[in-house]
C-alpha positions in Angstrom: -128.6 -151.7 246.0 -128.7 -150.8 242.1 -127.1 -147.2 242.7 -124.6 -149.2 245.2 -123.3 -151.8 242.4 -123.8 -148.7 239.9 -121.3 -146.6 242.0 -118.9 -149.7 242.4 -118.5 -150.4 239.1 -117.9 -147.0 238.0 -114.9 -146.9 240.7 -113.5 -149.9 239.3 -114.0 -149.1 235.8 -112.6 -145.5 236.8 -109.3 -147.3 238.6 -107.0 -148.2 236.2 -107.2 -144.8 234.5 -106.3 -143.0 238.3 -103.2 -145.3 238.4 -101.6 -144.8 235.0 -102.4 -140.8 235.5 -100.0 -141.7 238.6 -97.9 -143.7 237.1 -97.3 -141.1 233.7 -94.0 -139.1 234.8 -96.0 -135.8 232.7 -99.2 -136.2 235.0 -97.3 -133.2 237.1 -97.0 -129.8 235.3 -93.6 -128.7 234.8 -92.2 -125.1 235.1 -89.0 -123.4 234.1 -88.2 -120.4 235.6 -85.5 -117.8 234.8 -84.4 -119.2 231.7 -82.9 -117.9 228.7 -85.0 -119.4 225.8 -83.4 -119.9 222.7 -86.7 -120.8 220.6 -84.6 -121.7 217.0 -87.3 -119.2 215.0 -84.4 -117.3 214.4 -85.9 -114.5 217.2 -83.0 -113.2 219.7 -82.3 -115.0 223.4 -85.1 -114.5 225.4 -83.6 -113.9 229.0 -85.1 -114.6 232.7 -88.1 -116.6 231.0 -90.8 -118.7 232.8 -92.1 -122.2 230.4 -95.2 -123.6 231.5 -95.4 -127.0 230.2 -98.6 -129.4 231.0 -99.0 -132.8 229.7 -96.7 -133.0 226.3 -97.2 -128.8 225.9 -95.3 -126.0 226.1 -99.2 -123.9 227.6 -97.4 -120.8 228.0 -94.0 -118.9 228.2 -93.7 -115.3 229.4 -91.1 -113.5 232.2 -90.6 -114.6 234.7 -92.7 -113.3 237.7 -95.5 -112.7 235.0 -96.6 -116.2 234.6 -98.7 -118.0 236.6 -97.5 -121.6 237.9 -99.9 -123.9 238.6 -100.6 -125.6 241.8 -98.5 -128.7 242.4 -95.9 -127.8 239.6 -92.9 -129.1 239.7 -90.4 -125.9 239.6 -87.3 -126.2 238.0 -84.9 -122.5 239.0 -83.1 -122.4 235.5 -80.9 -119.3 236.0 -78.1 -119.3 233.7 -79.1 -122.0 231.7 -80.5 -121.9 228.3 -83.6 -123.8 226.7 -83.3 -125.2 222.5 -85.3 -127.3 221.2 -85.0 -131.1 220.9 -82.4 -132.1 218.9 -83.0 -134.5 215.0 -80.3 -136.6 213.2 -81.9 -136.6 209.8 -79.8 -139.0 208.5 -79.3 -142.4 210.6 -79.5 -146.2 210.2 -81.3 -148.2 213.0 -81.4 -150.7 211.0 -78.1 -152.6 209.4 -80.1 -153.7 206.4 -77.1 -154.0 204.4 -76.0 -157.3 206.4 -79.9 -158.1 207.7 -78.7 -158.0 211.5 -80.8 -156.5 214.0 -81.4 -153.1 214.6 -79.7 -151.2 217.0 -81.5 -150.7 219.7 -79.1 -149.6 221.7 -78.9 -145.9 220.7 -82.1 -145.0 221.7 -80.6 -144.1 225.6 -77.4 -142.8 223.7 -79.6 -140.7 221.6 -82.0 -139.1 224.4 -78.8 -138.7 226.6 -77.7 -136.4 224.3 -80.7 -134.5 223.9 -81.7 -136.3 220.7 -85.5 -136.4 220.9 -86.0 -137.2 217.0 -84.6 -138.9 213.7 -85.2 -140.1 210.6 -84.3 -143.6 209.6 -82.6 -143.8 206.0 -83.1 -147.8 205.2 -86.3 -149.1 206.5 -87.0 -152.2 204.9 -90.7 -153.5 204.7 -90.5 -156.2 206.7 -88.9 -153.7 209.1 -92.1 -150.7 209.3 -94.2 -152.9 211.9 -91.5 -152.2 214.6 -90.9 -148.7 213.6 -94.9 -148.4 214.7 -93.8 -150.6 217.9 -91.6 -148.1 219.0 -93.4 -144.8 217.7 -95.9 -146.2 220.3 -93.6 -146.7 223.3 -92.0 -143.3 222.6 -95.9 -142.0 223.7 -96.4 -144.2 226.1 -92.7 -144.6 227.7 -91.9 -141.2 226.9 -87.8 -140.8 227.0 -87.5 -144.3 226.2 -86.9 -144.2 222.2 -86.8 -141.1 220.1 -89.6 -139.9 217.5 -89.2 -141.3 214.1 -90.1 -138.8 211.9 -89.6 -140.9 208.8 -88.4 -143.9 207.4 -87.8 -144.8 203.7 -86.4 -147.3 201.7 -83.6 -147.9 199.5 -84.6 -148.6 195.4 -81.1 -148.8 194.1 -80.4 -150.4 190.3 -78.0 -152.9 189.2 -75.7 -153.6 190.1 -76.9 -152.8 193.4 -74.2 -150.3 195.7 -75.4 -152.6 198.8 -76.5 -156.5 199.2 -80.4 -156.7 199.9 -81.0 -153.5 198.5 -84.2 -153.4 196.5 -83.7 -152.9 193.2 -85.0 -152.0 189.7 -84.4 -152.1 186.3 -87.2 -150.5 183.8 -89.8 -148.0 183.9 -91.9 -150.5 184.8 -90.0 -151.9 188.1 -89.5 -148.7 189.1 -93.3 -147.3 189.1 -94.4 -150.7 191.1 -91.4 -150.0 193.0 -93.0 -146.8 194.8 -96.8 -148.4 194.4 -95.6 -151.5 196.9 -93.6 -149.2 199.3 -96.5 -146.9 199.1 -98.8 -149.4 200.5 -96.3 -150.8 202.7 -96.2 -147.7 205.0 -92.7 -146.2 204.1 -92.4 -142.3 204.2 -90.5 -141.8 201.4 -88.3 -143.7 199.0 -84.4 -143.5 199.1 -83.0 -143.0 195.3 -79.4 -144.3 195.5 -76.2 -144.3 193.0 -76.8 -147.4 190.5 -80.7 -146.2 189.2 -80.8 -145.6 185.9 -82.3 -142.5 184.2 -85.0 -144.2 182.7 -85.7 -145.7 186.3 -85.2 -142.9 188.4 -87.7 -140.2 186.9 -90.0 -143.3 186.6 -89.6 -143.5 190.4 -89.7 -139.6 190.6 -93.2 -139.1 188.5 -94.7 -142.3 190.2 -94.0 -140.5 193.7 -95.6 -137.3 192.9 -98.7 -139.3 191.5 -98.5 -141.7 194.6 -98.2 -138.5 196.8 -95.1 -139.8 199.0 -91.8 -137.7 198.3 -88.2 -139.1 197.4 -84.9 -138.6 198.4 -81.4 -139.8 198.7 -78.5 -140.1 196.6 -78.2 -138.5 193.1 -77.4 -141.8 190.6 -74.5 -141.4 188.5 -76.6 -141.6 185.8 -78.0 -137.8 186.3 -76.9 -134.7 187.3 -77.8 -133.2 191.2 -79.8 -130.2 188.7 -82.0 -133.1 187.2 -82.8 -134.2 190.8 -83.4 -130.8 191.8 -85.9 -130.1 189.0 -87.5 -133.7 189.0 -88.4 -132.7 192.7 -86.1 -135.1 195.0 -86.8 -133.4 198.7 -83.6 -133.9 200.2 -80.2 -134.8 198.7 -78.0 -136.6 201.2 -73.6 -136.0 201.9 -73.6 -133.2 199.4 -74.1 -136.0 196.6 -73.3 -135.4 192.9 -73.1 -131.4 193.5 -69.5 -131.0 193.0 -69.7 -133.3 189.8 -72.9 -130.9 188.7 -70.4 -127.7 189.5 -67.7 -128.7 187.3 -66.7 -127.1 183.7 -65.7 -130.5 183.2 -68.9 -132.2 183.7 -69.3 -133.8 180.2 -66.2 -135.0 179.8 -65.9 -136.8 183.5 -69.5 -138.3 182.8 -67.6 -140.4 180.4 -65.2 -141.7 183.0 -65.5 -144.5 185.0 -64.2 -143.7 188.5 -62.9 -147.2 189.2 -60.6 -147.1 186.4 -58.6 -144.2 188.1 -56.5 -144.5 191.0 -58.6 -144.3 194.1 -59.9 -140.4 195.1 -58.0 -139.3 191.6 -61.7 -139.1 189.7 -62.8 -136.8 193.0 -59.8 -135.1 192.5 -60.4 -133.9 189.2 -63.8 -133.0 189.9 -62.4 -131.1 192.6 -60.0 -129.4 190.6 -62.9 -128.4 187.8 -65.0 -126.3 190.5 -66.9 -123.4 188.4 -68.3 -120.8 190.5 -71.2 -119.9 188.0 -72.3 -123.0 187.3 -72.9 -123.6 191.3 -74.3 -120.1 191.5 -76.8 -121.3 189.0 -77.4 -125.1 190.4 -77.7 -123.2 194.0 -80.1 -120.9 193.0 -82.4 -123.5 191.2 -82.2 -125.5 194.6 -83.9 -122.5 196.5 -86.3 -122.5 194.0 -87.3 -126.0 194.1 -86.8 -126.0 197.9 -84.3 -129.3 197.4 -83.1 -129.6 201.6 -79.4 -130.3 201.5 -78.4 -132.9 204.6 -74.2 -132.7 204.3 -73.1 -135.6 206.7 -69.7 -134.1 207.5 -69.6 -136.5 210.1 -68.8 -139.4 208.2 -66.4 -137.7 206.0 -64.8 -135.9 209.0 -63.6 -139.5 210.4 -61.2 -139.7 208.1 -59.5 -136.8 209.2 -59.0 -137.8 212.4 -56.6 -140.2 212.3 -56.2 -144.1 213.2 -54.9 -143.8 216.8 -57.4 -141.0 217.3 -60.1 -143.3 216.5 -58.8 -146.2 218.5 -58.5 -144.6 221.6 -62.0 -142.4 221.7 -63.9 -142.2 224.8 -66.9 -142.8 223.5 -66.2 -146.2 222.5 -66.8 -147.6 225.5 -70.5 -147.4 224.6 -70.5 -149.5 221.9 -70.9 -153.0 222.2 -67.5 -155.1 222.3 -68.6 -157.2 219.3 -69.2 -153.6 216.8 -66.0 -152.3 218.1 -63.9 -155.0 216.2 -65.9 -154.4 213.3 -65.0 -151.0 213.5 -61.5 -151.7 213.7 -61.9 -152.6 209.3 -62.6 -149.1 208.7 -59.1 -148.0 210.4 -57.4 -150.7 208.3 -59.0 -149.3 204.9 -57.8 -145.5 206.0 -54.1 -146.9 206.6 -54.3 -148.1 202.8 -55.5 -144.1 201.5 -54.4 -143.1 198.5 -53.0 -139.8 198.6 -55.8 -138.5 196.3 -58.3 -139.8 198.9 -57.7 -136.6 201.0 -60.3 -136.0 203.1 -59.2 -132.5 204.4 -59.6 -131.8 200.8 -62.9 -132.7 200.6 -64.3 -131.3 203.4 -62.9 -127.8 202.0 -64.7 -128.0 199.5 -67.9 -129.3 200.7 -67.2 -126.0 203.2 -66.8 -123.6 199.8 -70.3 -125.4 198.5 -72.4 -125.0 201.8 -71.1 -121.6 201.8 -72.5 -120.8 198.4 -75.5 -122.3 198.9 -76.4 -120.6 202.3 -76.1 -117.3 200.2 -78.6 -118.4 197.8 -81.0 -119.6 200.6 -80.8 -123.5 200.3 -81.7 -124.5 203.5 -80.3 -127.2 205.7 -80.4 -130.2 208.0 -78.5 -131.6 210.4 -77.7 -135.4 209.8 -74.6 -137.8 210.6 -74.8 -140.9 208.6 -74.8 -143.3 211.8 -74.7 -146.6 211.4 -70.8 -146.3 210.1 -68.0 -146.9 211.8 -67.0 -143.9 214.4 -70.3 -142.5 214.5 -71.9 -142.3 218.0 -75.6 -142.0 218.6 -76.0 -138.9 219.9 -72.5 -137.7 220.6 -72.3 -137.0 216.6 -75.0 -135.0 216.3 -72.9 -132.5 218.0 -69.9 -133.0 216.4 -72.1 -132.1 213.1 -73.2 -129.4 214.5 -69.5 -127.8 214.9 -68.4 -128.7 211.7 -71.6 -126.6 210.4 -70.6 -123.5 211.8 -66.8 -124.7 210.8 -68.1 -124.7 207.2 -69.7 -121.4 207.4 -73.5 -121.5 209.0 -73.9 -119.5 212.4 -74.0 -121.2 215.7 -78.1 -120.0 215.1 -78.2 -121.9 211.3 -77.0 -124.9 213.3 -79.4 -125.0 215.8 -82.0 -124.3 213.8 -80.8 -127.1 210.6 -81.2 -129.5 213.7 -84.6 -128.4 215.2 -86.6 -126.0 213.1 -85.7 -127.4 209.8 -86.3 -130.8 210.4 -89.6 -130.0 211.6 -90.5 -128.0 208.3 -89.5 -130.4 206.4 -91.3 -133.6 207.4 -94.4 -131.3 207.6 -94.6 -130.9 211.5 -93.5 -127.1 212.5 -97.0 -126.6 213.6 -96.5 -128.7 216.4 -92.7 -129.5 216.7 -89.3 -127.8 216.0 -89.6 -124.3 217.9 -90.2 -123.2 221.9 -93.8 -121.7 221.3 -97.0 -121.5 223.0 -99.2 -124.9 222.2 -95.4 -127.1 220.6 -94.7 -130.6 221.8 -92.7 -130.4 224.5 -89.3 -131.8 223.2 -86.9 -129.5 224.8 -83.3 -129.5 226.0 -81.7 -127.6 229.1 -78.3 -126.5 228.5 -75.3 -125.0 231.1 -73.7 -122.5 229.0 -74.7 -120.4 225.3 -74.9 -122.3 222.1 -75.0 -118.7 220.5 -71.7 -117.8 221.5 -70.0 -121.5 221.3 -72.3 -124.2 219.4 -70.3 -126.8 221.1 -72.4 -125.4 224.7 -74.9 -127.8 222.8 -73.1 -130.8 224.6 -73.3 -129.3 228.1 -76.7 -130.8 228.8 -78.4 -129.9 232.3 -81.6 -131.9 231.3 -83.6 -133.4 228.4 -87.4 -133.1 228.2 -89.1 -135.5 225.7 -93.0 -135.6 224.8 -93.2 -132.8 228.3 -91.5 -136.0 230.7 -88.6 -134.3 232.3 -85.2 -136.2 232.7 -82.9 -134.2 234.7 -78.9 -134.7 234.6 -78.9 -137.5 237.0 -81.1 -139.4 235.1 -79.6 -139.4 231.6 -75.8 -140.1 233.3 -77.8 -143.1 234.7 -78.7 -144.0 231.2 -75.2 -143.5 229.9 -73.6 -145.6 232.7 -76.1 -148.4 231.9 -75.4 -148.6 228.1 -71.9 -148.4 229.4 -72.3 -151.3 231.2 -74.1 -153.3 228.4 -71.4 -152.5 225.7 -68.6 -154.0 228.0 -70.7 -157.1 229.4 -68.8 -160.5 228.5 -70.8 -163.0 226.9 -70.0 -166.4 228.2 -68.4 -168.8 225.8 
């Protein structure tokens, strides 16, 4: 009767384990066959591969017919299609921090759809981390669901502050308990931003490296982009302070308060100062110091679009009604552009400084800025992606500035960023060669995130839903 009980229990204890084996969409292994794997190590195409993938792993890819599926597989025939990586924005905001409303939640289908399987969250306030760990859980347990935050960090601005509820510091003082409290807090990194003062930022700079968590972000007026190269900032964010740092005129426009010129005349004049030695030598010192460059020519791209352009994107009709009208403020502001505020200009020569530093082996990352008006979850990732290659990196750099990179840089290449044997499974199916057109990076035949597969049909199921949800009617 013992051994009877004993035997019932164990079946009972055993049962809920069985179902949620059953119920886990990655309990069946999953094979590619006769695909062309584009593995981002910066290797050639690999044609008329098989990928083995059990669990969240990529177990093992050979050619096809020389690889052994497993029983019970479920076989994907992917002949003609072509296998990345899964995608990162490096530069996003979930959170609207600047006007404490909720976080938007609602990219999370936009950015899977789109083959976005990770991202790191610029302005994570502390109040904010707990449900950054809410969802880094449901991304393992409801694989496909939300994407992997790599990081999230936290903006220390000075005063004035650039943004309302920024945190802010003022001393030497406030700055080194600055980084101690978001340290403890459970940030990844702290955000540097425009208004810091040099005493406070290489205070927050030498209390990092102390406190062991890196920084990143803006360059502050206050210093110059070689200062924040040498002080060790990881990443410097939209090209920031560069061009000012590669002008002859440097000195002299350090004296010059922008806001007393007409709008975009101070950029102009930076602009119109470029010194090709002095980048070569700022350049250089960022390979050495391994600063990461995230450009953002996203954000500055939407200005070159134009107002009805904007206004009548397809895309739209996946954001929510009430963000929309928001949006429609930004349009406004680019009807009242100065004709110094040239944004063709600017992307020139953010082109001519990408350029220059590819040569001296700065290395990039892919990142949009969303959260601003015009940017879509997802969909801009691409876009950022062709205006990379448009500015001089090879449909290869791209690919890899979204995948490989990012992965190197938040410390995770052993397990993430590249199609090898024993990687996370974080993949994306495409129709048609990135390699020869990097905008093939939008024809996406299927997404596979943490090894669950979600075929076409499912992700235009996830688009039509958000789709729906944008353009619900709340009643009055």
């Amino acid at each position: 009767m013992r051994i009877l009980l004993g035997l019932l229990l164990i079946v009972l204890t055993r049962a809920p384990l069985v179902a949620q084996a059953a119920d886990d969409p990655r309990s069946q292994p999953l094979v590619f066959t006769h695909v062309t794997v584009i593995d981002a190590t910066g290797a050639k195409s690999k044609p008329d591969m098989t990928v083995v993938i059990i669990g969240d792993r990529i177990i093992t890819l050979g050619k096809s017919g020389k690889v052994a599926i497993p029983a019970n597989a479920q076989v994907v025939d992917a002949s003609s299609k072509y296998l990345i990586p899964g995608l990162w924005d490096m530069h996003v905001h979930i959170f609207r921090n600047a006007s404490l409303r909720p976080p938007n939640e609602y990219y999370f289908p936009l950015f899977i759809a789109n083959g976005v399987t990770g991202v790191r969250d610029m302005w994570t306030k502390l109040d904010k981390v707990a449900q950054v760990e809410l969802w880094r859980k449901q991304f393992t347990q409801k694989p496909g669901t939300v994407p992997r935050f790599g990081a999230v960090g936290t903006v220390v601005d000075g005063l004035p502050a650039t943004w309302p509820n920024s945190d802010t510091v003022s001393t030497a003082d406030d700055a080194r308990r600055m980084v101690d409290k978001l340290k403890a807090g459970g940030v990844d990194f702290v955000k540097v931003y425009w208004s810091l003062s040099r005493e406070a930022y290489f205070a927050i700079a030498d209390e990092a490296k102390k406190q062991r968590i890196p920084f990143a972000g803006h360059v502050p007026f206050s210093i110059s982009a070689l200062e924040a190269s040498d002080a060790g900032q990881r990443s410097i964010e939209h090209l920031d302070g560069i061009s000012l740092t590669c002008s002859s005129q440097e000195a002299r426009l350090r004296t010059i308060d922008p806001n007393d010129l007409v709008p975009g005349k101070y950029q102009q004049q930076v602009f119109d100062t470029y010194d090709e030695q002095k980048c070569a030598r700022l350049f250089s010192r960022f390979a050495k110091n391994k600063t990461w460059q995230v450009p953002t020519l996203s954000v500055f791209q939407r200005s070159n679009r134009g107002p009805n352009n904007l206004a009548n994107d397809e895309r739209l009709k996946y954001i929510p009604t009430a963000e929309r009208e928001e949006w429609k403020r930004f349009i406004i502001r680019l009807q009242k552009r100065t004709p110094e505020q040239n944004a063709q200009r600017r992307l020139q020569m953010y082109s001519k400084l990408i350029q220059g530093m590819r040569r001296a082996g700065v290395e990039f990352m892919a990142g949009t800025d969303l959260g601003n008006e015009y940017l879509y979850p997802g969909f801009s990732l691409h876009d950022e992606l062709v205006l990379l290659v448009d500015a001089g990196l090879t449909p290869m750099e791209a690919i890899q500035a979204a995948t490989r990179n990012p992965a190197k840089f938040l410390g995770k290449l052993n397990s993430l960023g590249t199609i090898e044997k024993g990687k996370i499974a974080d993949l994306v199916l495409l129709e048609a060669n990135p390699l020869e057109d990097i905008s093939n990076t939008q024809r996406i035949n299927a997404v596979i995130v943490d090894g669950r597969y979600l075929p076409k049909e499912a992700l235009q199921k996830m688009l039509a839903e958000v789709e729906a949800a944008a353009n619900k009617v709340k009643p009055r």
